[in-house]
C-alpha positions in Angstrom: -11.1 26.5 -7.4 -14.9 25.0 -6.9 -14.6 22.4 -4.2 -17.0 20.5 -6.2 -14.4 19.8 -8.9 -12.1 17.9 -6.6 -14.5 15.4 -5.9 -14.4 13.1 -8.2 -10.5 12.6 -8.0 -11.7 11.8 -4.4 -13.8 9.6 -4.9 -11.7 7.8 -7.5 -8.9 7.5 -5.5 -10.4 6.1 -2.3 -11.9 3.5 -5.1 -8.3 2.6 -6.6 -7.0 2.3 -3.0 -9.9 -0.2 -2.1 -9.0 -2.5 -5.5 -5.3 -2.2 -4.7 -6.0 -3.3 -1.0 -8.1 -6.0 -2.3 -5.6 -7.1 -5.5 -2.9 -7.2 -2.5 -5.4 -9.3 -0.1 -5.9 -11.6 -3.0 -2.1 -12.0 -4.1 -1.3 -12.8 -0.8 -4.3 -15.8 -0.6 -4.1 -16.9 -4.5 -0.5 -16.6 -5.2 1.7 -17.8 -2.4 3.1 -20.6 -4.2 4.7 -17.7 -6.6 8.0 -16.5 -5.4 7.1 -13.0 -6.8 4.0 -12.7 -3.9 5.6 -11.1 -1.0 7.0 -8.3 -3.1 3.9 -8.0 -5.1 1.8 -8.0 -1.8 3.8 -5.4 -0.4 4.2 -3.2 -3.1 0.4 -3.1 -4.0 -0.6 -3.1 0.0 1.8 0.6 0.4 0.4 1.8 -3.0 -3.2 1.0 -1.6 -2.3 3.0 1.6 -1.1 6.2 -0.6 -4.0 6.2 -2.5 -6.4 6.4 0.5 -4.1 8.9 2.2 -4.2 11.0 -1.0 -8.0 10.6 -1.2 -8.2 12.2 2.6 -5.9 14.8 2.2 -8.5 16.1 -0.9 -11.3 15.0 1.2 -9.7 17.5 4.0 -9.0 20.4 2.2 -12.6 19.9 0.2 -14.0 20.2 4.0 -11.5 22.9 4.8 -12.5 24.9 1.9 -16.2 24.8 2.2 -17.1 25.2 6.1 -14.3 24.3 8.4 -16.0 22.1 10.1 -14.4 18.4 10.2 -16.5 15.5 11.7 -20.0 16.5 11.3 -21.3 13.4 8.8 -21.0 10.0 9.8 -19.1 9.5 6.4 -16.2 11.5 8.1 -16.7 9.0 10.9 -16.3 6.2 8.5 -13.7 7.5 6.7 -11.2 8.2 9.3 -11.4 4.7 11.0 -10.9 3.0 6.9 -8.1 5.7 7.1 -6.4 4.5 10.7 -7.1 0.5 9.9 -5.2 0.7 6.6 -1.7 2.8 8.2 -2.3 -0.2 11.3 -2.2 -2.9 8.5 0.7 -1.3 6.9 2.5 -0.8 10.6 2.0 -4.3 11.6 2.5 -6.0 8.2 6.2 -4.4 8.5 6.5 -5.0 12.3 6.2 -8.8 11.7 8.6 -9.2 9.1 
């Protein structure tokens, strides 16, 4: 399979992560007053977190497939620190509760 194929679903699932994480920030601020809003903030914020963590493991096999070589662009940089911050929020979201 071309490596060049795969990203698109890549890129569209670190993109659907990011709205998730942001529909679950903004459920959490807009609709605390709803009794539905810890469920619905929880649901979307671990739904958020698989879709990134489905977008790396394409984005490592992509890099895997074509040189090997992890961590040579700044975007892998990037990407790996979104990719610890989000588990963290997960992990202490649940740790406080």
């Amino acid at each position: 399979m071309d490596i060049s194929t795969l990203w698109p679903y890549h890129a569209a699932l670190m993109t659907a992560g990011f709205v998730v994480l942001v529909s679950s920030a903004l459920i959490q601020s807009y609709f605390r007053r709803r009794r539905w809003w810890l469920n619905a903030h929880k649901i979307t914020g671990i739904i958020g977190a698989i879709l990134f963590i489905a977008g790396l493991l394409i984005a490592n096999y992509m890099v895997s497939v074509a040189t090997g070589v992890h961590f040579r662009v700044p975007h892998a940089y990037l990407g790996a620190v979104i990719i610890l911050l989000v588990v963290a929020n997960l992990i202490l979201g649940y740790a406080q509760l």
